[in-house]
C-alpha positions in Angstrom: 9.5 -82.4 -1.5 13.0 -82.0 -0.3 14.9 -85.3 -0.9 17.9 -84.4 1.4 18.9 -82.5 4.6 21.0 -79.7 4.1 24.5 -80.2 5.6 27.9 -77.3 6.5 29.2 -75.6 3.6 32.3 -77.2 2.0 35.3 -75.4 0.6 33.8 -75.6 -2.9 30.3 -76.1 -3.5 28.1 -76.8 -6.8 24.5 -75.5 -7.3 23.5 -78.2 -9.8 20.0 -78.8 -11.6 18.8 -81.2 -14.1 15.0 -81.5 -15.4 15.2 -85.0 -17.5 16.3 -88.6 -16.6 19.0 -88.1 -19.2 20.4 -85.2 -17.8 20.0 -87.2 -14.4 22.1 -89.8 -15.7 24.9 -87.4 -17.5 25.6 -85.2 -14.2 26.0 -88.1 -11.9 28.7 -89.3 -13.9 29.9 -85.8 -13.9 29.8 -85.4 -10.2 31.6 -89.1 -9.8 34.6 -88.2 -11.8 34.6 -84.3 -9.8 35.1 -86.4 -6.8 37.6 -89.1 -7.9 39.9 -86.2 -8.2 39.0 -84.1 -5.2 35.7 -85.8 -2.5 35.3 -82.8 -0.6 33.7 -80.8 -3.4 29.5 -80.6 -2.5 27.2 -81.0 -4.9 23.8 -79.5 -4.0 20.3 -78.6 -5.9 17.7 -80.0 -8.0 18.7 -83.7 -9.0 17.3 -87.2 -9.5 18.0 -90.3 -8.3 21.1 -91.3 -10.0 22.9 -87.6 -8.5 21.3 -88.9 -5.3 23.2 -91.9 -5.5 26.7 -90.3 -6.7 26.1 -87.9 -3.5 24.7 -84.7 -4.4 22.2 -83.2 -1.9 19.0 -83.1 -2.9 16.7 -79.6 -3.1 13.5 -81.4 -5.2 13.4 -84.0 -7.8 12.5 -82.0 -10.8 12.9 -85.0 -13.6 9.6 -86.1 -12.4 8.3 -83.1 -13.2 9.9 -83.1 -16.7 7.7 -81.7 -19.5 7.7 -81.7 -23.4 6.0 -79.7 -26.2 2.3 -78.9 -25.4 2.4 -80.2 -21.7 5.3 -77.4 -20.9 3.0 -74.7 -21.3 0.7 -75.7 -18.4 4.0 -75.9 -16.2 4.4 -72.1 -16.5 3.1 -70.9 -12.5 5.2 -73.6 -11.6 8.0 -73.0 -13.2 7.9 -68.9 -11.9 7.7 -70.6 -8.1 10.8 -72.4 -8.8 12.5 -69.6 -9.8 11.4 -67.7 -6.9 12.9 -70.6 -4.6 15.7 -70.6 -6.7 16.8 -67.1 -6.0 15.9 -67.1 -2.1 18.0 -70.3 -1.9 20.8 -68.5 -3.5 20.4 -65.7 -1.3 20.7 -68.2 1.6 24.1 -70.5 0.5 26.9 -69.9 -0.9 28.5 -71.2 -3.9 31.2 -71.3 -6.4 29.3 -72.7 -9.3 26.5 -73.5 -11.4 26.1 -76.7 -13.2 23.0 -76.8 -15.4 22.6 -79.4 -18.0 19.8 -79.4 -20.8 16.7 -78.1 -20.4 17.6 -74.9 -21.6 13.5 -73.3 -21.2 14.1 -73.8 -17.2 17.9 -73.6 -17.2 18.2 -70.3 -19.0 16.6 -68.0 -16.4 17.7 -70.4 -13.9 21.1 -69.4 -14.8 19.9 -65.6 -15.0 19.1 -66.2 -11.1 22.7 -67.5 -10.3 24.8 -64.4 -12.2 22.7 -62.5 -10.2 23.6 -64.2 -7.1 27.0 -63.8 -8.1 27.7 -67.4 -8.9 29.3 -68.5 -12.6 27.4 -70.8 -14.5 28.6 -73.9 -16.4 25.9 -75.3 -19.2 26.7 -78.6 -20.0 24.4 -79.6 -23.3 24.6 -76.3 -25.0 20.8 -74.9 -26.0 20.3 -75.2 -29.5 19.6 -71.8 -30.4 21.6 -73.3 -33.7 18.0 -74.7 -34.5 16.1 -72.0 -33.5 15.7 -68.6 -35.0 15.9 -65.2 -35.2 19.5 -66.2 -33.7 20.9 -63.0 -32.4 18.7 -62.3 -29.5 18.9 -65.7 -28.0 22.6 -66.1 -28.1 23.0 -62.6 -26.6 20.8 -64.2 -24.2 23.0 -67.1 -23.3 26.2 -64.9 -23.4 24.7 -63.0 -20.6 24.4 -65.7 -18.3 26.4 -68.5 -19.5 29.9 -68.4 -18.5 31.0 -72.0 -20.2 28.9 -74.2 -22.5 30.4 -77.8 -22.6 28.7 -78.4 -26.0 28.1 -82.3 -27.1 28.6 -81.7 -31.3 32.3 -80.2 -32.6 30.3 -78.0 -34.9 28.2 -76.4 -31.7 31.8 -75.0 -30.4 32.6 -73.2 -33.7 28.9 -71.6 -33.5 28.7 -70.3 -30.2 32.4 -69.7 -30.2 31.8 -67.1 -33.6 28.7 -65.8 -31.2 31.2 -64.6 -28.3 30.4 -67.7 -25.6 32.9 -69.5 -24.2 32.7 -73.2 -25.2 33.9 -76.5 -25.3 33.6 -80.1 -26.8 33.2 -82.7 -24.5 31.6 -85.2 -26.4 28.1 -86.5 -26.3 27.2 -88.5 -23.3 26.0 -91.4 -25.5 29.3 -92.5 -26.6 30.5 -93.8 -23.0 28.1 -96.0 -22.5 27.7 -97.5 -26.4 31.6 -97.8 -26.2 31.0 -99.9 -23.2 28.5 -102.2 -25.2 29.4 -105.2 -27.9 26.8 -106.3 -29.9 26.4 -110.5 -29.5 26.6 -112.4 -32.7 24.9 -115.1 -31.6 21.8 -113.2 -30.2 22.3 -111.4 -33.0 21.4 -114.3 -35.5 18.9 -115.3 -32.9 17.1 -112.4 -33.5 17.6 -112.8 -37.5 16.2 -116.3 -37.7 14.7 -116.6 -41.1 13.5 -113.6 -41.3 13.6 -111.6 -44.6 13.9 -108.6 -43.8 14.3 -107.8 -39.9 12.4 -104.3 -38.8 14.0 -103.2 -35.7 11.3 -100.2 -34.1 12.1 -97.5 -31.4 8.9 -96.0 -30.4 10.5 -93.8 -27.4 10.7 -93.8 -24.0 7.8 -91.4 -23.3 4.6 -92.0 -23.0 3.0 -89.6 -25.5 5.2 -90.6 -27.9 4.3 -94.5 -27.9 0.5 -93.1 -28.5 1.8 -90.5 -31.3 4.1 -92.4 -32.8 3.7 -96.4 -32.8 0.6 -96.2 -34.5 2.6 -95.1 -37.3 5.0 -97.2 -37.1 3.1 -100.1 -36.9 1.4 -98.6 -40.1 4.5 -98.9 -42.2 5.4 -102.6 -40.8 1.8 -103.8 -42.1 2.3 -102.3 -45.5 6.0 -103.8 -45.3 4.3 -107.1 -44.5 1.9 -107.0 -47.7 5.5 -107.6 -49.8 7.9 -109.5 -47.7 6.7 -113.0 -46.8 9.4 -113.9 -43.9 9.7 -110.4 -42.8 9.8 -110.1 -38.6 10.2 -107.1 -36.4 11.7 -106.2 -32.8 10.2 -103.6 -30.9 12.3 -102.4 -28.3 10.6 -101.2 -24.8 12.9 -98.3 -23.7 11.2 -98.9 -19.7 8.6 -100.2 -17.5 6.6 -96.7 -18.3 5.9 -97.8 -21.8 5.6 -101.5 -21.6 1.8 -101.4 -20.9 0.7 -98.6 -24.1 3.2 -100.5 -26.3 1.3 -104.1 -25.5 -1.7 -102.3 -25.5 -1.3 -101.0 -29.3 0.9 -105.1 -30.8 -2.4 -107.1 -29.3 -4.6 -105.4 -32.0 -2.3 -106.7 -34.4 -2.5 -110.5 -35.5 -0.6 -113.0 -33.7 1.2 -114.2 -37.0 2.4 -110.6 -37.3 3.2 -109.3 -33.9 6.7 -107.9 -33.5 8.4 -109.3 -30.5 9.5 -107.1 -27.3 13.0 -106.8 -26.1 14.6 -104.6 -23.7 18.1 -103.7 -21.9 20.8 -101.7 -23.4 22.5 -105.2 -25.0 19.0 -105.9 -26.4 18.7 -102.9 -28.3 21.9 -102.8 -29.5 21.8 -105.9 -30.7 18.2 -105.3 -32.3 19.6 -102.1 -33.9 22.5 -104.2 -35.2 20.8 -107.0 -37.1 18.5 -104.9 -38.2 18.1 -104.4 -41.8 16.2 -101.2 -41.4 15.0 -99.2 -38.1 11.8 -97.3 -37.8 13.4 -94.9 -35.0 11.7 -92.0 -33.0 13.3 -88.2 -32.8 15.7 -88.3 -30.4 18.8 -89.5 -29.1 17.9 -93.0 -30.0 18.6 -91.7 -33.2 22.4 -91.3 -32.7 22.4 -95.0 -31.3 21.1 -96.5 -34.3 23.7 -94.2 -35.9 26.8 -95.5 -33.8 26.0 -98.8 -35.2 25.9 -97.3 -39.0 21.8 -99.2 -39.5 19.9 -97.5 -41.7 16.9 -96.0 -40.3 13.8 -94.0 -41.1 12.6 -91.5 -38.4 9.6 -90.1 -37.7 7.7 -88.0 -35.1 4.3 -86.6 -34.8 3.9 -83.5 -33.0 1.4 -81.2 -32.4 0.4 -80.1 -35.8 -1.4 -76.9 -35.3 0.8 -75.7 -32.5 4.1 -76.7 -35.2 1.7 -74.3 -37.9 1.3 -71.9 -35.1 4.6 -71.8 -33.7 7.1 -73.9 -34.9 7.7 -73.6 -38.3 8.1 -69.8 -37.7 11.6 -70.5 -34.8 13.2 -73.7 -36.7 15.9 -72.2 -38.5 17.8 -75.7 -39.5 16.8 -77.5 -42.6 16.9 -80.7 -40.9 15.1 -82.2 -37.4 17.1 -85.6 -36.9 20.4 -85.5 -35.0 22.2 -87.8 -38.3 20.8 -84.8 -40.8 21.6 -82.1 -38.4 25.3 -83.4 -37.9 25.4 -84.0 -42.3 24.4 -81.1 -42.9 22.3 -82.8 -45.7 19.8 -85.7 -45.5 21.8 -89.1 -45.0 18.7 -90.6 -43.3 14.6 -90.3 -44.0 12.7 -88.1 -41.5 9.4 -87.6 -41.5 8.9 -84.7 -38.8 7.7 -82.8 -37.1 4.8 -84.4 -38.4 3.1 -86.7 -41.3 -0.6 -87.0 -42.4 0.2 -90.2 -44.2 2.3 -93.4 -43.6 2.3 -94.1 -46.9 5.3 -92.3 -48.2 7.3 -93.5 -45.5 6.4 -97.5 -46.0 6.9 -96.5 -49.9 10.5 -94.7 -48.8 11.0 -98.5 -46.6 10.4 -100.3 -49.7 12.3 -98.6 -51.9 15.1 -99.4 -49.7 14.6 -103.1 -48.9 14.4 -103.8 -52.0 17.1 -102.3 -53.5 20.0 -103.4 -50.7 22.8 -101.6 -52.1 20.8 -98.6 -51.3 20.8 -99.8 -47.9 24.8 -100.6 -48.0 25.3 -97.2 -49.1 23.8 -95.8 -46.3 25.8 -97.7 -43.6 28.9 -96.7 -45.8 27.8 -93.0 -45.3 26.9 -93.2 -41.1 30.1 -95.1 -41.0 31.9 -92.0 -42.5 30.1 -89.4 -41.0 29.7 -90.8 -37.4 32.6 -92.4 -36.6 35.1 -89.9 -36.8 32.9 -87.6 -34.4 33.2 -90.4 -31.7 34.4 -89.1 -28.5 34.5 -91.2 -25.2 35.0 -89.6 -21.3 32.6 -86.7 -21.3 31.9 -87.1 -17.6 35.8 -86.7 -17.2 35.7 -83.8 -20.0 33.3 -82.0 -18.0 34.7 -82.9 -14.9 37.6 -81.1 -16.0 36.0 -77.7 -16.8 34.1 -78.0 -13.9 37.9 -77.9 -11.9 38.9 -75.4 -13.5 36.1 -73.2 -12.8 36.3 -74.0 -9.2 40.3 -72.8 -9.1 41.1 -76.9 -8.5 42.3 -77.9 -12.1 46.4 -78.8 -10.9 44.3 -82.1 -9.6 42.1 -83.8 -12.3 39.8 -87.0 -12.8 41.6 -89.5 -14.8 
């Protein structure tokens, strides 16, 4: 559907697209800070709400059509229409730029369309082909029709950098809006109570994920439960999506043993903070719990025979979870891409609960490892490249 009417071509203008609420949310910060330092630059192209609202004209929502693993494949035919539309619409309008961000399976020949078009393409998230393998043909790839990757890891710039693509380190998203939070120690020791230990557990915000990977969870915090007396857990509800599976799944548990809900940004943080351990999903979530130096286990549950099929032939790094990937060694458990047992992980849970300067050694080691990579303003970081592509960087966001 087209969210927007079309209006006269600015001086500048920015072909933007983003395919997850996360990117959403990263780009509309982007486009805010673009136009604190100069208004009249037009945003234009496939965006979500939160663009909407920062004032980017909207083309088609395409975070609602957002896919992962398995489900992607059946989004192939439409994912060749959009790149039809994409290139007629480029025919059509002009632009100066290409802002792409994440998403790299829609965003790759996305970008092939612009450099076609004649129009240079920013990348902000940098594709991981650090993860994936054989390397050579996919960075080639991306140095075709990448022009600038604004890369959220130090280590990402050094990489691509050695592979001949322009790139820069902006800093990851994440750390504006944790800086912005500060955990309460009274709700902390609200959430504490008596308990002995406290399991904080973040299921995800997707749906498939709360069915994959909850289960699990919930698996470890009732053998937990067979040697802790007082222990209690929080599960935080990342949205309104989940709420319904994730009440679904506690109310088979007994009352005496439910975890309690939270949710909100402050929630979590402060669940992730008096936590004594976290039971976190893959993701981003992962860096959160990091921030806040918590110990943590993570776990995910993919598709096994397509990970025997597929996977395990492309992933080149050693390690899945953002923490281990940004080590370079394991600082944290992860169980992933998949387990057939839960046991080893409540055993791994044990092992550390009982044993708490195990657990102080690990905050210690996040503390160490995490901190120092802490980088606030990525919207402004971005911002700035995106100036200087545009010819405008004499004027830029604070």
């Amino acid at each position: 559907m087209l969210c927007c009417r079309m209006s006269e071509t600015p001086s500048k203008s920015v072909f933007v697209s983003v395919a997850e609420q996360s990117a959403d949310e990263h780009v509309a910060a982007v486009i805010r800070a673009v136009h604190a330092a100069h208004p009249q630059v037009e945003f234009r192209g496939f965006a979500g709400p939160q663009m909407r609202a920062a004032g980017c004209e909207c083309l088609e929502d395409l975070t609602a059509e957002s896919a992962m693993a398995v489900a992607a494949f059946k989004k192939i035919p439409w994912a060749l229409k959009l790149m039809r539309r994409v290139s007629s619409h480029l025919a059509e309008h002009h632009y100066d730029l290409a802002l792409t961000s994440d998403s790299p399976a829609l965003h790759l020949p996305m970008a092939k369309r612009c450099q076609k078009a004649g129009v240079p393409v920013m990348f902000f998230i940098a594709p991981q082909t650090w993860a994936w393998g054989p390397p050579n043909w996919r960075n080639k790839r991306v140095r075709a029709r990448v022009n600038r990757l604004a890369c959220i890891w130090p280590f990402e710039v050094r990489y691509f950098q050695k592979a001949g693509i322009d790139a820069t380190y902006v800093g990851h998203p994440s750390f504006d809006r944790l800086s912005q939070i500060t955990p309460d120690a009274n709700a902390m020791q609200q959430l504490r109570g008596d308990a002995d230990p406290l399991i904080t557990i973040l299921p995800g915000s997707r749906g498939h994920e709360i069915s994959e990977i909850l289960p699990g969870q919930l698996e470890v915090l009732a053998a937990l439960h067979q040697h802790f007396a007082k222990l209690q857990a929080v599960i935080v509800v990342a949205g309104e999506s989940v709420r319904e599976p994730i009440h679904r799944l506690i109310n088979t548990i007994d009352e005496s043993a439910r975890p309690r809900l939270i949710e909100g940004d402050q929630q979590r943080a402060d669940a992730i903070c008096a936590a004594d351990l976290v039971l976190a999903t893959s993701g981003t979530v992962t860096l959160e719990v990091a921030y806040w130096n918590t110990p943590m286990i993570v776990m995910y549950n993919t598709n096994r025979m397509l990970y025997q099929l597929i996977g395990r032939h492309l992933i080149r790094t050693p390690y899945l979870s953002i923490p281990n990937i940004i080590a370079g060694r394991e600082m944290v458990p992860e169980f992933m891409p998949y387990y057939t047992s839960t046991d080893p992980i409540a055993r791994r849970a044990l092992d550390w609960l009982q044993n708490r300067g195990k657990l102080d050694a690990v905050r210690a080691d996040l503390k160490a490892t995490i901190n120092p990579l802490v980088k606030t303003g990525a919207p402004q970081n971005v911002a700035r490249e995106v100036l200087k592509m545009l010819g405008l960087a004499e004027s830029t966001p604070p």
